[in-house]
C-alpha positions as a Markdown table, in Angstrom:
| # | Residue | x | y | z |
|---|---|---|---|---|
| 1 | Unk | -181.8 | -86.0 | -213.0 |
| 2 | Unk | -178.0 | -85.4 | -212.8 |
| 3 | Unk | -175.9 | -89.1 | -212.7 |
| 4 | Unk | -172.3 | -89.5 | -212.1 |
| 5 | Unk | -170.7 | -92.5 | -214.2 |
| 6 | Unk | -167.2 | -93.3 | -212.7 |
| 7 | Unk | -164.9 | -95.7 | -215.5 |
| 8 | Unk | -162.6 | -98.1 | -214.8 |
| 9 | Unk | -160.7 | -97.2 | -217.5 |
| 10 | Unk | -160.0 | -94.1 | -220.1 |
| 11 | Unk | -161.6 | -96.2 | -223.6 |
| 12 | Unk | -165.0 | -96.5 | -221.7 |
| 13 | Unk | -165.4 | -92.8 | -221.2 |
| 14 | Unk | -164.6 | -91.9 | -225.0 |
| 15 | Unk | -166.5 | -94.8 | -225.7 |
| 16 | Unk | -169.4 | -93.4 | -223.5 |
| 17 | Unk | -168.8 | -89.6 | -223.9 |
| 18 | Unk | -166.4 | -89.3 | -227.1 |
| 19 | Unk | -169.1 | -88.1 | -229.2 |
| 20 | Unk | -170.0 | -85.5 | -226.8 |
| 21 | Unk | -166.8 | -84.1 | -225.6 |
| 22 | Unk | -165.9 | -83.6 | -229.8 |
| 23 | Unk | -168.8 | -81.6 | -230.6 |
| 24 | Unk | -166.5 | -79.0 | -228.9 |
| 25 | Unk | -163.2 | -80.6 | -229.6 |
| 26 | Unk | -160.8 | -77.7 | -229.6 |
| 27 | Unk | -162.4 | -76.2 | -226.2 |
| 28 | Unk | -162.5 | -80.1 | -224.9 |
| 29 | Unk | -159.3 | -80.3 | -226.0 |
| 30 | Unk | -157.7 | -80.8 | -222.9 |
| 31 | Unk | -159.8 | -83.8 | -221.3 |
| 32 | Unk | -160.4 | -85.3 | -224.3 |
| 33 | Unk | -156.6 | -85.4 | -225.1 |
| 34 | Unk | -156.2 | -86.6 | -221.8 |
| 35 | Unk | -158.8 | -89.2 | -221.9 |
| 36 | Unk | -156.9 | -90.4 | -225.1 |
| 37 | Unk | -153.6 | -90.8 | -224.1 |
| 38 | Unk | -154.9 | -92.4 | -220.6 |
| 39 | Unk | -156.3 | -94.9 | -222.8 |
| 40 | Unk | -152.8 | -96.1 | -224.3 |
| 41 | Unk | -151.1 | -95.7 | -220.8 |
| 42 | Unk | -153.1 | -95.5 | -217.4 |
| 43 | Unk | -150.2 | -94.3 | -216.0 |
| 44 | Unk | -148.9 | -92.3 | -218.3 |
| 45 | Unk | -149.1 | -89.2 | -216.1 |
| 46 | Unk | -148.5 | -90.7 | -212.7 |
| 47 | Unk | -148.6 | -93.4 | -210.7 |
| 48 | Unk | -151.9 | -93.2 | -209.4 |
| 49 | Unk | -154.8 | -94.8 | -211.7 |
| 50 | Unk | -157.1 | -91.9 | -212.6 |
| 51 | Unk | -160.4 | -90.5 | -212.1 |
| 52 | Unk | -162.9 | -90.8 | -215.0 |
| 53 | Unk | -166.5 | -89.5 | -214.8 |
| 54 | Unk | -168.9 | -88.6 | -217.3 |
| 55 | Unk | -172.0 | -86.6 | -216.1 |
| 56 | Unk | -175.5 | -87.7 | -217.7 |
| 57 | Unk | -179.0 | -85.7 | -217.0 |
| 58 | Unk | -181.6 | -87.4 | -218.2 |
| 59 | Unk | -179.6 | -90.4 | -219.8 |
| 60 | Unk | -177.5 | -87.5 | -222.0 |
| 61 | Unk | -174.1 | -87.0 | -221.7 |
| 62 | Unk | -173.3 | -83.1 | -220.5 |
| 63 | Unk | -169.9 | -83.2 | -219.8 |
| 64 | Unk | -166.8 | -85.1 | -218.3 |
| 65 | Unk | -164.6 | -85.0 | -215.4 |
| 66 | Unk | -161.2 | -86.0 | -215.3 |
| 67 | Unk | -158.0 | -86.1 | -212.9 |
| 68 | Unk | -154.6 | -88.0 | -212.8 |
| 69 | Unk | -153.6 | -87.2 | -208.8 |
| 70 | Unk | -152.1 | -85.4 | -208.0 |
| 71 | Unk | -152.8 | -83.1 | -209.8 |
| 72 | Unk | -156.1 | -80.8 | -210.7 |
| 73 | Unk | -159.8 | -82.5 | -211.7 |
| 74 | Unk | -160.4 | -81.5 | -215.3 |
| 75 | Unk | -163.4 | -80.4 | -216.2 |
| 76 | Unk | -164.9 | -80.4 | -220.0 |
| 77 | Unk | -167.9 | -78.2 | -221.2 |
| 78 | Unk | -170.9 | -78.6 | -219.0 |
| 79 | Unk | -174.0 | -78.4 | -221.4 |
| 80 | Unk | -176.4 | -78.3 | -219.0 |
| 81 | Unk | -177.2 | -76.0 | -216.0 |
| 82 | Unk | -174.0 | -75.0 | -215.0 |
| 83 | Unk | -174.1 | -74.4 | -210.8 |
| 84 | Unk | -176.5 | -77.9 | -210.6 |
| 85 | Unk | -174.9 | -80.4 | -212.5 |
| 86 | Unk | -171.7 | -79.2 | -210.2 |
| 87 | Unk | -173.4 | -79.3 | -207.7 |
| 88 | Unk | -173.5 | -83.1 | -208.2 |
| 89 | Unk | -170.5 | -83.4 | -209.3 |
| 90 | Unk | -169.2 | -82.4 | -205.8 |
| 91 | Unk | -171.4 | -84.2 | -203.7 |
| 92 | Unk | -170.2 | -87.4 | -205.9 |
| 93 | Unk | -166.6 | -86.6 | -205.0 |
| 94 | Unk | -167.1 | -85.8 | -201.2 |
| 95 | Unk | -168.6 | -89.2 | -201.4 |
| 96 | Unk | -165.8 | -90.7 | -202.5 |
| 97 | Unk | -163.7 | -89.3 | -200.6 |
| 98 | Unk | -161.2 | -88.0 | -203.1 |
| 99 | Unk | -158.5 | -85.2 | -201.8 |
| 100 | Unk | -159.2 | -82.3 | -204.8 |
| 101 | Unk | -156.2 | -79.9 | -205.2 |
| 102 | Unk | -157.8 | -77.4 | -207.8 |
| 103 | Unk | -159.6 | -77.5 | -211.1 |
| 104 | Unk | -159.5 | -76.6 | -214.6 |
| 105 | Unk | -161.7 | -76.0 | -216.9 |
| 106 | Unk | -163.8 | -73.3 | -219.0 |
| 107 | Unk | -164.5 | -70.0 | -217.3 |
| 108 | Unk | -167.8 | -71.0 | -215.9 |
| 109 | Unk | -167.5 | -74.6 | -215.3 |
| 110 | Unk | -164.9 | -73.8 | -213.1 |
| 111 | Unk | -165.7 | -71.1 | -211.5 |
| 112 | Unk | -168.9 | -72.7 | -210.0 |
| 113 | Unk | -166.8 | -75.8 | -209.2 |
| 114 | Unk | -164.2 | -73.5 | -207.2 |
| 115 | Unk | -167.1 | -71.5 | -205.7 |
| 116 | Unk | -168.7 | -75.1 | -204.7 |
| 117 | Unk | -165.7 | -77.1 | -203.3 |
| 118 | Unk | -165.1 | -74.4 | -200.8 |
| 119 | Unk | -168.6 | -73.2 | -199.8 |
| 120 | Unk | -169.5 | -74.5 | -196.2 |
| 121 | Unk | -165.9 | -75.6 | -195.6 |
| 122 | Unk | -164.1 | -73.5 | -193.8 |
| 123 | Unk | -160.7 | -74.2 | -193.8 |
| 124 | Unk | -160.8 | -74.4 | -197.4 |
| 125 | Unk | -160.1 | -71.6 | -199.8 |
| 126 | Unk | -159.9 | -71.0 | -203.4 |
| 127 | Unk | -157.2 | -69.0 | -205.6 |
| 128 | Unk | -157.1 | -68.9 | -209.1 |
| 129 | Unk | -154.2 | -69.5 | -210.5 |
| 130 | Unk | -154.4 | -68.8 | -214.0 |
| 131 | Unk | -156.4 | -67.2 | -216.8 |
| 132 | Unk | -155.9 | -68.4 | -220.0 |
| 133 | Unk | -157.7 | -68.5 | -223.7 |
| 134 | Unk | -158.4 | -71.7 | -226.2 |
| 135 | Unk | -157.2 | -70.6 | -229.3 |
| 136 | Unk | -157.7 | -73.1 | -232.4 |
| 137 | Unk | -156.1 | -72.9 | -235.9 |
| 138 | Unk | -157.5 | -74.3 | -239.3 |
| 139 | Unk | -155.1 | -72.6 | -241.8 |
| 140 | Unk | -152.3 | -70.8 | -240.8 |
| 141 | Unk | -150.8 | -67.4 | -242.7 |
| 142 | Unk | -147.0 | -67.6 | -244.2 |
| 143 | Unk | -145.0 | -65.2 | -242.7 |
| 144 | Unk | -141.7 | -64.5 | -242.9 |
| 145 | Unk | -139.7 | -67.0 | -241.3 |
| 146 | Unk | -136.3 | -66.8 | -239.0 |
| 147 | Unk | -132.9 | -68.6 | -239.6 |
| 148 | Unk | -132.9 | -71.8 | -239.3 |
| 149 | Unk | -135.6 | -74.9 | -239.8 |
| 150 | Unk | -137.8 | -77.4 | -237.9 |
| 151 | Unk | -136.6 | -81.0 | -237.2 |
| 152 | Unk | -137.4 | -83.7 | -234.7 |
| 153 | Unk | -135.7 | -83.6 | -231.5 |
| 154 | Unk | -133.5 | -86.8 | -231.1 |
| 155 | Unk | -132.1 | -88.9 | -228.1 |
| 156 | Unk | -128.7 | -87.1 | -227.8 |
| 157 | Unk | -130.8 | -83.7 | -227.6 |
| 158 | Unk | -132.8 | -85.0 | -224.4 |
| 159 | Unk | -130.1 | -83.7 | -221.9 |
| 160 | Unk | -131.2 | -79.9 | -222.9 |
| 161 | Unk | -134.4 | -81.0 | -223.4 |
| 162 | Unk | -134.7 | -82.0 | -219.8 |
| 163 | Unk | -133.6 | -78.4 | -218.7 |
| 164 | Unk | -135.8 | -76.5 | -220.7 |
| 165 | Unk | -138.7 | -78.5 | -219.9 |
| 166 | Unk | -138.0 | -77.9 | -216.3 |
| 167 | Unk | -137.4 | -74.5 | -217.1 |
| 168 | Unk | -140.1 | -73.4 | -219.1 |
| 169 | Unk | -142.6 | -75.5 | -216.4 |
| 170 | Unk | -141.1 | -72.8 | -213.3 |
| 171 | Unk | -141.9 | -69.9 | -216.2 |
| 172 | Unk | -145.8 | -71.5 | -216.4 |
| 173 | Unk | -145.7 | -71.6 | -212.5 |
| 174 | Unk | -146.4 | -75.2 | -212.5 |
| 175 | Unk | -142.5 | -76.4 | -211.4 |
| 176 | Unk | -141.7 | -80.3 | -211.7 |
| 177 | Unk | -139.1 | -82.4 | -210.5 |
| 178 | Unk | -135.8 | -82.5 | -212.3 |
| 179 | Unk | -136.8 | -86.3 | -213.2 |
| 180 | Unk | -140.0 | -85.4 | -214.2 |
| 181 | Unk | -138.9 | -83.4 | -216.6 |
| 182 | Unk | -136.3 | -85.7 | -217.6 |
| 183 | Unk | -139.3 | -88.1 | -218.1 |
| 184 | Unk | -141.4 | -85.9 | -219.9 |
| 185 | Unk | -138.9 | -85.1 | -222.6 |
| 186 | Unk | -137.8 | -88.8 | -223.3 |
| 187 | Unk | -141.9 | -89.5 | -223.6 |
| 188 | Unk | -141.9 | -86.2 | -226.2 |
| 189 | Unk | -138.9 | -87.2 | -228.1 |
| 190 | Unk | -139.4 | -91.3 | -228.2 |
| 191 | Unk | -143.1 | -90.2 | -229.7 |
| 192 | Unk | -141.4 | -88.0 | -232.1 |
| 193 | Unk | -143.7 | -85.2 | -230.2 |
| 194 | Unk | -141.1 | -82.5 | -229.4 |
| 195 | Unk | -139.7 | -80.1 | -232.4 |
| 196 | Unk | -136.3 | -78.3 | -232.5 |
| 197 | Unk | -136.0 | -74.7 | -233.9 |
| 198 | Unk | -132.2 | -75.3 | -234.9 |
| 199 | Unk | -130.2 | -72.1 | -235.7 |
| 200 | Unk | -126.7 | -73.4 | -235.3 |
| 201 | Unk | -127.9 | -75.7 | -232.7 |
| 202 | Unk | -131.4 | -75.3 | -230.3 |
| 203 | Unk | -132.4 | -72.4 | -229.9 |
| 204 | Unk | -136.4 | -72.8 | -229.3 |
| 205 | Unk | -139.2 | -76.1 | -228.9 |
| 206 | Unk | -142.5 | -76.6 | -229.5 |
| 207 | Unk | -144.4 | -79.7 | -229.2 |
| 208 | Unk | -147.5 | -82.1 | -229.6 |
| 209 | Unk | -149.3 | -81.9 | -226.1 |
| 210 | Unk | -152.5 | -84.1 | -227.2 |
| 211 | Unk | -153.6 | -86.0 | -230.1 |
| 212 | Unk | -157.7 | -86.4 | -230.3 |
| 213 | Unk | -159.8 | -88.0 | -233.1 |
| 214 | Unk | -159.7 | -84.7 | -235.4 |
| 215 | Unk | -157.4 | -82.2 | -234.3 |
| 216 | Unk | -154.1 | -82.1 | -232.4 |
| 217 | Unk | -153.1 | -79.3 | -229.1 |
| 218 | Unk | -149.5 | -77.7 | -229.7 |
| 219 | Unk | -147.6 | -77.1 | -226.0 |
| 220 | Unk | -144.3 | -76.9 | -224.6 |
| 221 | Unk | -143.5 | -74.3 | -226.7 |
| 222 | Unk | -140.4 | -72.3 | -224.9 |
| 223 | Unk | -137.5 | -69.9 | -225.9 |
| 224 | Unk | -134.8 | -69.8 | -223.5 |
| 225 | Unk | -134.0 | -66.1 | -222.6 |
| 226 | Unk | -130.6 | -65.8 | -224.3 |
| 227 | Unk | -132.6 | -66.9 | -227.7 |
| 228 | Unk | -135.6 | -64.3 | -227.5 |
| 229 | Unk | -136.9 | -61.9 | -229.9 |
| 230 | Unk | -136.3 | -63.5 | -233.0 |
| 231 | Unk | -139.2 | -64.9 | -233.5 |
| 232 | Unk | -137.9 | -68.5 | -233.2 |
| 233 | Unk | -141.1 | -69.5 | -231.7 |
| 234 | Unk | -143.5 | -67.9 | -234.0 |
| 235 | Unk | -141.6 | -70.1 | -236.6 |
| 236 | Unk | -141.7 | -73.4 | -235.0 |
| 237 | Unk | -145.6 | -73.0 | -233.9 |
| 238 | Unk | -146.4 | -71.8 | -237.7 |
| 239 | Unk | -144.3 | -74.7 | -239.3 |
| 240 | Unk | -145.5 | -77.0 | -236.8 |
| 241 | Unk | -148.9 | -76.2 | -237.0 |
| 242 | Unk | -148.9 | -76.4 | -241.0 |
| 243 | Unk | -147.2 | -79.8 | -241.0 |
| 244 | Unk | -150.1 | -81.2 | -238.2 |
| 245 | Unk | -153.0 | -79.6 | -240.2 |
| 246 | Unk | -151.1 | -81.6 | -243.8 |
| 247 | Unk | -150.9 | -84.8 | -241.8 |
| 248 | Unk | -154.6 | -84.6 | -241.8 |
| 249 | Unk | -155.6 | -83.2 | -238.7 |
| 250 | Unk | -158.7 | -80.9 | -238.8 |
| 251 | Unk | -157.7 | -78.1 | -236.5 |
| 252 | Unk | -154.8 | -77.3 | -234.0 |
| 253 | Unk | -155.2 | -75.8 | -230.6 |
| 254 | Unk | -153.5 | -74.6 | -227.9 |
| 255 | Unk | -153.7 | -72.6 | -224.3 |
| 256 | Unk | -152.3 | -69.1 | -223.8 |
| 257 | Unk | -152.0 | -67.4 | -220.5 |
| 258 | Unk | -154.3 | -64.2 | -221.2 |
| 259 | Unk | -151.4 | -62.7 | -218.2 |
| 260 | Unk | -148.7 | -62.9 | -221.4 |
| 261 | Unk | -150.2 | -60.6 | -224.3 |
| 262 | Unk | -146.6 | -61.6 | -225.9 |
| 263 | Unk | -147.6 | -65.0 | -226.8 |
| 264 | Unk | -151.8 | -63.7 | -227.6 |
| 265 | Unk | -150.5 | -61.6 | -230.6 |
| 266 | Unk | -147.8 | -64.4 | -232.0 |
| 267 | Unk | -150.6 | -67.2 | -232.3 |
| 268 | Unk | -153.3 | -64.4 | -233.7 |
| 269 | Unk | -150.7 | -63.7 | -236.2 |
| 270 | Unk | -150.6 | -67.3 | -237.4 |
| 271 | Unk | -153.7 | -67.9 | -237.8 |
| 272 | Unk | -155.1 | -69.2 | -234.5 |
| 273 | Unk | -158.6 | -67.9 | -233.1 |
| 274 | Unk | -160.3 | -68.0 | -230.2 |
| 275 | Unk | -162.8 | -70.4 | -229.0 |
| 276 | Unk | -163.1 | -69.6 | -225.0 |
| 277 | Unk | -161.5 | -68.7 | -222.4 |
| 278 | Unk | -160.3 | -71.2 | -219.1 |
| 279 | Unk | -159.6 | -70.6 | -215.6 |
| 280 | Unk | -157.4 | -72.6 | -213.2 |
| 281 | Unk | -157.9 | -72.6 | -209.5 |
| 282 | Unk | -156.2 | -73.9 | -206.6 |
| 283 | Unk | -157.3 | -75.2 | -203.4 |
| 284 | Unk | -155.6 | -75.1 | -200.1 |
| 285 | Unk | -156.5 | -76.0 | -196.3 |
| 286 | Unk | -155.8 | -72.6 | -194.1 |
């Protein structure tokens, strides 16, 4: 018997389904590093309170659901049947009424979620958006590094920060609001989550997307174009990495978009592996 758990708030689900969701923490990585940060600030990523479900058959915990409108539900692993537990995990949210605007998840979780939400519905359809691998890193190889070094960003670099946050979120397709990304780099650089490459001033990032219990997930990593091809990046992921695995983090992880090979072959190169591939759909009313 499937059951649907809805929380009230993000410390109840990792209390609940913590335990679960890290017995595939780098794959999880992504609602489990959610779930965390939800549970220091509810609104941290909107103004909306979020949706938190964990799924049970049988009493067990098989996976998670999570969504901060308005943007896509979340999925985790599902370790159960796949097309049933979904299934019931749609009927729940039909129920409830909630507007769904796409999903994310690993390649068959949401896959049969995309495939579910629009069957019978007809002025639904499904796209997918993006295809992208989990790649995870418990040691990384020294290579050679380019000019410069790594170093915090600070306050006075948050103007330029802004803009290559916004620009680097039209180059993942998933554009934001100048103020959003205004408010996403003061968020980085107040946690001390956002790195500079500095070569005679900025000329790459990379940053901290999610902390979890054993490991940490490495995003916002971005080169503007007039800075490319010399390996700024590769440096600041590889030093960055390093310094997160010292601090005493397990593993990192990140997502790569299997579209850009560019970015595949950096990340093997350091070290990184992968664990499973994602996909990302979209839902619109025709």
């Amino acid at each position: 018997m499937i059951q649907i758990i809805s929380h009230n708030n993000a410390s109840e689900l990792i209390l609940l389904s913590g335990t679960y969701l890290e017995q595939n923490e780098s794959e999880n990585n992504l609602p489990i590093g959610l779930a965390y940060r939800l549970a220091e600030d509810p609104y941290y990523y909107g103004s909306e309170l979020p949706l938190l479900l964990s799924i049970l058959e049988q009493g067990k915990v098989v996976g998670i659901a999570v969504m901060t409108p308005p943007n896509r539900i979340i999925l985790s692993r599902i370790d159960a049947n796949i097309q049933t537990t979904v299934a019931h995990l749609v009927d729940h949210l039909r129920e409830i009424d909630v507007q769904i605007p796409g999903v994310v998840g690993p390649e068959a979780e949401a896959q049969a979620f995309s495939d579910c939400w629009a069957e019978g519905i007809d002025d639904v359809s499904a796209s997918t958006d993006k295809r992208m691998r989990v790649f995870e890193a418990r040691s990384v190889t020294n290579l050679p590094l380019s000019p410069g070094r790594l170093r915090f960003a600070h306050h006075n670099d948050h103007p330029l920060m802004a803009k290559w946050i916004s620009s680097l979120s039209e180059a993942v397709g998933e554009p934001t609001s100048f103020d959003g990304a205004k408010s996403r780099a003061e968020k980085l650089i107040t946690d001390q989550q956002l790195y500079i490459w500095d070569n005679n001033g900025p000329v790459s990032i990379a940053g901290v997307s999610r902390l979890m219990k054993n490991g940490a997930t490495i995003g916002v990593v971005y080169t503007p174009p007039e800075h490319r091809n010399n390996g700024y990046a590769t440096s600041s992921v590889l030093l960055l990495t390093k310094k997160l695995l010292s601090d005493g983090y397990s593993f990192c992880s990140l997502y790569t978009d299997l579209s850009n090979p560019t970015s595949n072959s950096i990340y093997t190169k350091i070290g990184y592996v992968p664990v499973g591939d994602a996909l990302a759909f979209n839902f619109s009313i025709q």
